[in-house]
C-alpha positions as CSV (number, residue, x, y, z in Angstrom):
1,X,56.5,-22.0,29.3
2,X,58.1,-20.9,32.6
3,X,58.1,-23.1,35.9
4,X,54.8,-21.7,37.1
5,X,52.4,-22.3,34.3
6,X,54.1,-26.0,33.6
7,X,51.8,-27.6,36.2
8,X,50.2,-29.9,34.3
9,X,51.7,-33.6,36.2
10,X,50.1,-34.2,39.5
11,X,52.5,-36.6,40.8
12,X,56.0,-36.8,41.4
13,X,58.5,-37.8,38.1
14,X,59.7,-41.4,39.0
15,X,57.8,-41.8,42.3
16,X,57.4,-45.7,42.8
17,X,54.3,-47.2,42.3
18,X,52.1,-46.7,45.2
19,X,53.7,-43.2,46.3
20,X,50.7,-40.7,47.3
21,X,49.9,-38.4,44.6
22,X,51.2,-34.5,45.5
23,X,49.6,-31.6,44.1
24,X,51.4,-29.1,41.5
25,X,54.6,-27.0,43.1
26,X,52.3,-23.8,43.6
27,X,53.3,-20.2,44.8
28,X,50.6,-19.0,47.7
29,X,49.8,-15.7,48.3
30,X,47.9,-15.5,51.5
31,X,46.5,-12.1,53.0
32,X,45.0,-11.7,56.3
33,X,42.2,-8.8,58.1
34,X,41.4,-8.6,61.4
35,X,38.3,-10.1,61.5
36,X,34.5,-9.9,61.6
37,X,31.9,-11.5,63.4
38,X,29.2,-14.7,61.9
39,X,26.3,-12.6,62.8
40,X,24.8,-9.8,64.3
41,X,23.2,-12.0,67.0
42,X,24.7,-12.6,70.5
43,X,26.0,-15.8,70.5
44,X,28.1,-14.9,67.2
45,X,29.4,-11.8,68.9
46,X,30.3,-13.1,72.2
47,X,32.4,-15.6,70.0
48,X,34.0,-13.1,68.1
49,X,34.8,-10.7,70.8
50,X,35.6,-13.1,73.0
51,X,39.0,-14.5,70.7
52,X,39.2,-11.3,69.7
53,X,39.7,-10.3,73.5
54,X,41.3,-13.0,74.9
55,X,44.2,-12.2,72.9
56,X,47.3,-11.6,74.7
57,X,48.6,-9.0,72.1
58,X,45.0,-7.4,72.3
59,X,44.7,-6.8,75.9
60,X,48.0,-8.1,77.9
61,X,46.8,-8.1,81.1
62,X,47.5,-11.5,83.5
63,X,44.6,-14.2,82.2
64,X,43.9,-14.7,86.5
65,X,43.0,-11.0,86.4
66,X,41.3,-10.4,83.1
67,X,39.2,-13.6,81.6
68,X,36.7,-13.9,84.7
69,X,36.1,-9.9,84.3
70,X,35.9,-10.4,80.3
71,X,34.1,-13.5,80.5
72,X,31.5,-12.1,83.8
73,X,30.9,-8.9,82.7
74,X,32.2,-7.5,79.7
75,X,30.8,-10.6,77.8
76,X,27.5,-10.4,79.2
77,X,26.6,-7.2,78.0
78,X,29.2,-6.1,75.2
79,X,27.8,-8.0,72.8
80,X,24.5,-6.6,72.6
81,X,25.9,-2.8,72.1
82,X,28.8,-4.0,69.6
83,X,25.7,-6.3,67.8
84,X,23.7,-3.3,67.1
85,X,26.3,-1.3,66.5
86,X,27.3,-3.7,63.1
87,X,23.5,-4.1,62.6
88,X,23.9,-0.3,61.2
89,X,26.5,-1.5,58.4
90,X,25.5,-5.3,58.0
91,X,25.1,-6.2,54.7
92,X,22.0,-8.3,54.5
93,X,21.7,-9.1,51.4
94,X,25.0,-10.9,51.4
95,X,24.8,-11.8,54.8
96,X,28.0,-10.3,55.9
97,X,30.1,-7.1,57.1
98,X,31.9,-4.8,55.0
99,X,35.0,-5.9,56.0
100,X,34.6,-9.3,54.8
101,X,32.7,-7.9,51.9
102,X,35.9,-5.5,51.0
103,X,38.4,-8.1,51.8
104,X,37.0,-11.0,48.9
105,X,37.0,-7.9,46.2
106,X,40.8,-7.4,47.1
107,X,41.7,-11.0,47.0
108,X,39.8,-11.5,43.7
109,X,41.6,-8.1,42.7
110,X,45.2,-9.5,43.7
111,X,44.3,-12.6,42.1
112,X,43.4,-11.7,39.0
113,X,46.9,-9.3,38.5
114,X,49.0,-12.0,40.0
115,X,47.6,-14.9,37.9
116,X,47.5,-12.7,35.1
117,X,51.6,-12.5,35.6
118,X,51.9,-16.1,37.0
119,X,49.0,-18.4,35.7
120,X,48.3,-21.5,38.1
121,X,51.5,-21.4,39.7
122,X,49.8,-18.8,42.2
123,X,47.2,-19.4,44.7
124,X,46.0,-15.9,46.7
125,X,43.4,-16.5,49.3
126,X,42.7,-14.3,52.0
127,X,41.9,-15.1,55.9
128,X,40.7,-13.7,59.1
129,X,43.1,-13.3,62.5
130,X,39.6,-13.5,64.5
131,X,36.6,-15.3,63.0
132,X,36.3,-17.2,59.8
133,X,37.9,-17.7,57.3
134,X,40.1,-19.0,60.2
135,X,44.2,-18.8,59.1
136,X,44.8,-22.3,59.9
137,X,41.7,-23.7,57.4
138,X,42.7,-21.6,54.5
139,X,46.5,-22.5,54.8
140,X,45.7,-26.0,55.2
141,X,43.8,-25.6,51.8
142,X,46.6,-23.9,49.9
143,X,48.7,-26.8,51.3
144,X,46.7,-29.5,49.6
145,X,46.4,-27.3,46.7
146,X,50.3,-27.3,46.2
147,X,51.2,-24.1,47.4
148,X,54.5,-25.3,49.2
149,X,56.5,-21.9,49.7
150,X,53.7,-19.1,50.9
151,X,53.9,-15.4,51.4
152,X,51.8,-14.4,54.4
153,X,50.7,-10.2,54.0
154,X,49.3,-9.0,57.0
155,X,46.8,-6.2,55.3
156,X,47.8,-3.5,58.1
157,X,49.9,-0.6,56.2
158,X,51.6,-0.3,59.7
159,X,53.3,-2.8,62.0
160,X,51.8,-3.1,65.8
161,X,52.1,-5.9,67.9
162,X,47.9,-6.1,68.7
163,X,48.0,-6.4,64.5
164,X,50.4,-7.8,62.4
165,X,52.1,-9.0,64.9
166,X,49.2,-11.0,66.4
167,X,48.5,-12.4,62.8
168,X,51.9,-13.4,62.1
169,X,51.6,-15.2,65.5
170,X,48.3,-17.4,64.4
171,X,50.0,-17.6,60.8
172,X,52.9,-19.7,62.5
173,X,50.7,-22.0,65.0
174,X,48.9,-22.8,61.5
175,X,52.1,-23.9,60.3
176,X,53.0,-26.1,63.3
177,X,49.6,-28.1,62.3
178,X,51.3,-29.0,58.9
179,X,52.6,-32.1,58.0
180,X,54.3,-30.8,55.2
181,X,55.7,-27.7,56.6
182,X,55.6,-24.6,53.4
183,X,58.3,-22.3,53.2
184,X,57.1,-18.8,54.5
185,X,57.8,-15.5,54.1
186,X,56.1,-12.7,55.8
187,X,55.6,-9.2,54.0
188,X,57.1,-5.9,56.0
189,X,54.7,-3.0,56.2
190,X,53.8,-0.5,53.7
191,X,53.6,2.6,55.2
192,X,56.0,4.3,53.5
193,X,55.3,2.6,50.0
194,X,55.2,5.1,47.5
195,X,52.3,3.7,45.8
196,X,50.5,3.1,49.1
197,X,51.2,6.9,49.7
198,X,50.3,7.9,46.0
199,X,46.9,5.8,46.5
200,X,46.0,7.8,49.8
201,X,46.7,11.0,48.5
202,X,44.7,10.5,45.2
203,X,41.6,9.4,47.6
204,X,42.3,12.7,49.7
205,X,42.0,14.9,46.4
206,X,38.9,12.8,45.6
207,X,37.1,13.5,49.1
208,X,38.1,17.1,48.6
209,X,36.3,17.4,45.5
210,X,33.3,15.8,46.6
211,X,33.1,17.6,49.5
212,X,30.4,20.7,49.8
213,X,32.5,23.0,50.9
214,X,36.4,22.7,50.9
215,X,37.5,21.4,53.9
216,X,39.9,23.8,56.2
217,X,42.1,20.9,57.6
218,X,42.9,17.3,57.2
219,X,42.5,14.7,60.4
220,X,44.2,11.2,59.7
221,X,42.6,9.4,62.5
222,X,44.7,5.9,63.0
223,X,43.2,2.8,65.3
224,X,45.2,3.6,69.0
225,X,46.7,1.6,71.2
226,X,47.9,2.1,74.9
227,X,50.5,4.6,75.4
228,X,52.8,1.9,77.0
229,X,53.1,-0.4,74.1
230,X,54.9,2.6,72.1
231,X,57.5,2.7,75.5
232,X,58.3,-1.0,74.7
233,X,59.4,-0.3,71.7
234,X,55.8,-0.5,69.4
235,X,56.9,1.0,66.4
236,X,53.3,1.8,65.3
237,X,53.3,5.2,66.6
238,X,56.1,6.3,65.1
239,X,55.0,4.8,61.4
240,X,52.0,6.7,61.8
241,X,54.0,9.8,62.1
242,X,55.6,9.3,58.8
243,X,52.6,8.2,57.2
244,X,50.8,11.4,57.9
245,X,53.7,12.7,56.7
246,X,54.7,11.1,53.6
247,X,51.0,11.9,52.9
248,X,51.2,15.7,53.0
249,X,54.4,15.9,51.1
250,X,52.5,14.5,48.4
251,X,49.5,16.6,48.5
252,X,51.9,20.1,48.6
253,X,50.3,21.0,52.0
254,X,51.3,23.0,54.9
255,X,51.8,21.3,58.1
256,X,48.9,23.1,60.0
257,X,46.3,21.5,57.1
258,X,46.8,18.1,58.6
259,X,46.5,16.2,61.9
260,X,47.4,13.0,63.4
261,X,44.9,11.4,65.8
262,X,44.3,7.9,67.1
263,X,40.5,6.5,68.0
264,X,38.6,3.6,69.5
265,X,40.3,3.9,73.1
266,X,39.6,0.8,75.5
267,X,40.0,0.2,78.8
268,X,41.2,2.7,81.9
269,X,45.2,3.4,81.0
270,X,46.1,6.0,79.0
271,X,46.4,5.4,74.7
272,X,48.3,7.4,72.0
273,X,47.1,10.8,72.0
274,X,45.4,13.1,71.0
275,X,42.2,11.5,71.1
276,X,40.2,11.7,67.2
277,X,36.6,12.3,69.1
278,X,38.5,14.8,71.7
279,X,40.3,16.5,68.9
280,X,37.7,17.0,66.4
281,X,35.8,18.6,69.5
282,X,38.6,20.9,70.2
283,X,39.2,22.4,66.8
284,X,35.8,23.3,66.6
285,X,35.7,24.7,69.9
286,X,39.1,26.1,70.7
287,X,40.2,27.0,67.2
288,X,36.6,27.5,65.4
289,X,36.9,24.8,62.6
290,X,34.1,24.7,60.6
291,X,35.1,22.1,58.3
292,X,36.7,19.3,58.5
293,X,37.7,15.4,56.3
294,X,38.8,12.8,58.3
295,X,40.5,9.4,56.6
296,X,41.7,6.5,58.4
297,X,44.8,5.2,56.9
298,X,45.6,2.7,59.0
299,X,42.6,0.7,57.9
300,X,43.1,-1.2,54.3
301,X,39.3,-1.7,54.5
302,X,36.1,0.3,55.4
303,X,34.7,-1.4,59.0
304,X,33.0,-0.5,62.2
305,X,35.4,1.6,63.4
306,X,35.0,3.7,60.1
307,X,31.6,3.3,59.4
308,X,30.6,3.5,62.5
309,X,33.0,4.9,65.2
310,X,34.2,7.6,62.5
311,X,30.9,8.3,60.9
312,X,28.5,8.4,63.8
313,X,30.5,9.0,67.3
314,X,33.8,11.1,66.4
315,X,31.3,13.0,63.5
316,X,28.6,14.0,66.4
317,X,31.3,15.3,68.3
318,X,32.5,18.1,66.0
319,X,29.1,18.8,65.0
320,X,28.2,19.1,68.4
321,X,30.8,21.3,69.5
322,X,30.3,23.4,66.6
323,X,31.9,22.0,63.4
324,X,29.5,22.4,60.4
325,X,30.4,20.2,57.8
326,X,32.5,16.6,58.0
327,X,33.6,15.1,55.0
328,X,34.6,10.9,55.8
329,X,37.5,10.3,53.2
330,X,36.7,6.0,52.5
331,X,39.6,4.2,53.0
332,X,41.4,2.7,49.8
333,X,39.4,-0.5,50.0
334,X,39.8,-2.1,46.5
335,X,40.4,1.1,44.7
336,X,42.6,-0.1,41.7
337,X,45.2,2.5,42.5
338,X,45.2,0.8,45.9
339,X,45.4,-2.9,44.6
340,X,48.4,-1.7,42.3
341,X,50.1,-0.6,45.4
342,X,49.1,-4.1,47.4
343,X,50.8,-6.1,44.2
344,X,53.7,-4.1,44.0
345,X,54.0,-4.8,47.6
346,X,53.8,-8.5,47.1
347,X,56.2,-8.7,43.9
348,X,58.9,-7.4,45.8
349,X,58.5,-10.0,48.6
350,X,57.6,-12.7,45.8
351,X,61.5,-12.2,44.6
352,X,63.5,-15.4,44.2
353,X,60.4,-17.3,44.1
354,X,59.4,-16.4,40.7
């Protein structure tokens, strides 16, 4: 029996009578999404966006200048559109979004391989940067649980600082709150990740296939960000690149079948360009695309800005400019091929520890 599946005392080996009892040594596993609102209702959205907003790697402008706008005006009336716009995807049966939804099938996905591999000696639990589960609650469980060295995985294939970066950030003020402090590692972006890249292109073929008519190009339509992070040195741009890339190496295409676009632009300044609800436009217009798939590889897990912003805004623009048929790719979600890929990932950052 190897160290991770002997759990079985509970308390230290010649603690003196009296001493606390300690949990079993555990190995945590702890993934983290973006986030997702309570509710549909106002109050639960003006909670949500309003974290989610008053993040200083979100929107970086001077708190003097930006929290009475945000909490005046944007917060009065924001919440109503961005409510009905997840009333569209809310899951009612369960209550919940798709995101959170997605995110429990690839925690209970990852569990299940890594326990299969490590028994108890692994704990994997997932949490939310904005929203509940809240990072400090469900680290402060795995503490109690035993889980005393933890590997945090941001579930963004790409690094950015309004992302992983931000995550990583709440990841470590949860640790401040700890007694007992865990050792912690956090897991580099996947971009580049063979199997990652495998997965993607396997889903491509797949939305191919299912769509009507083949599709003449490929749009890879990644969440933006303001032009100026990238000139401070915001390597997400650049990962992006290499993703699209890496992608249509694998799938044996020409360079013209395949596009790199960013969406859900906020705010006055200038983002990464092009544009994904400009572009689409534009092919259709300027260079007569009929047909069209768009996938969002940036995303681990289907959301609003896919089911939504993708399927409804950036799909009425090509249609409306002229395009004929659009074919939404689903991102890899918990895809077996993509939870493979995810586990791989975490093995390799799991070494030394097991």
């Amino acid at each position: 029996m190897n160290a991770l599946t002997d759990l079985t005392t509970a308390v230290p080996a010649h603690a003196p009578e009296g001493h606390p009892a300690v949990a079993p040594a555990r190995i945590g596993v702890l993934i983290a999404n973006l986030g997702t609102p309570d509710n549909t209702d106002y109050w639960s959205m003006r909670r949500y966006l309003s974290e989610f907003l008053s993040d200083k790697r979100v929107i970086d402008y001077p708190a003097w200048k930006w929290q009475p706008l945000l909490q005046t005006v944007i917060l009065a009336k924001r919440p109503f559109t961005s409510g009905a716009n997840y009333r569209k995807i809310w899951d009612k049966e369960r209550n919940e979004s798709p995101l959170l939804t997605i995110t429990k099938a690839q925690t209970e996905g990852l569990r299940d391989r890594l326990q299969r591999r490590m028994g108890d000696g692994v704990r994997v639990e997932f949490c939310m940067r904005y929203g509940n589960p809240s990072t400090q609650a469900v680290l402060h469980r795995m503490v109690e649980e035993g889980c005393q060295r933890v590997l945090f995985m941001p579930l963004y294939p790409h690094y950015a600082g309004a992302t992983s970066a931000t995550a990583c950030d709440q990841f470590f003020r949860a640790l401040m709150a700890e007694t007992w402090q865990p050792i912690a590692r956090v897991a580099e972006p996947y971009f580049e990740d063979p199997a990652y890249i495998a997965a993607l292109a396997e889903s491509v073929r797949r939305g191919w296939a299912s769509a009507q008519e083949e599709p003449e190009l490929l749009v890879c339509s990644y969440h933006g960000m303001p032009k100026r992070y990238l000139m401070q040195g915001d390597p997400y741009h650049c990962q992006c690149a290499k993703t699209t890339r890496l992608l249509r190496e694998a799938l044996g295409w020409d360079k013209t079948k395949v596009r790199t676009t960013f969406q859900s632009v906020f705010g006055p300044e200038e983002w990464l360009k092009p544009y994904t609800v400009e572009e689409v436009a534009r092919l259709a217009k300027e260079e007569g695309v009929k047909r069209i798939a768009v996938c969002a590889p940036a995303f681990s897990a289907d959301c609003i800005e896919t089911l939504e912003e993708i399927q409804e805004e950036i799909q009425e623009a090509f249609l409306h400019a002229g395009g004929q048929q659009f074919t939404y790719i689903p991102c890899l979600n918990d895809d077996p091929q993509h939870l493979d890929a995810l586990e791989g990932v975490i093995l390799r950052n799991l070494q030394g520890w097991i």
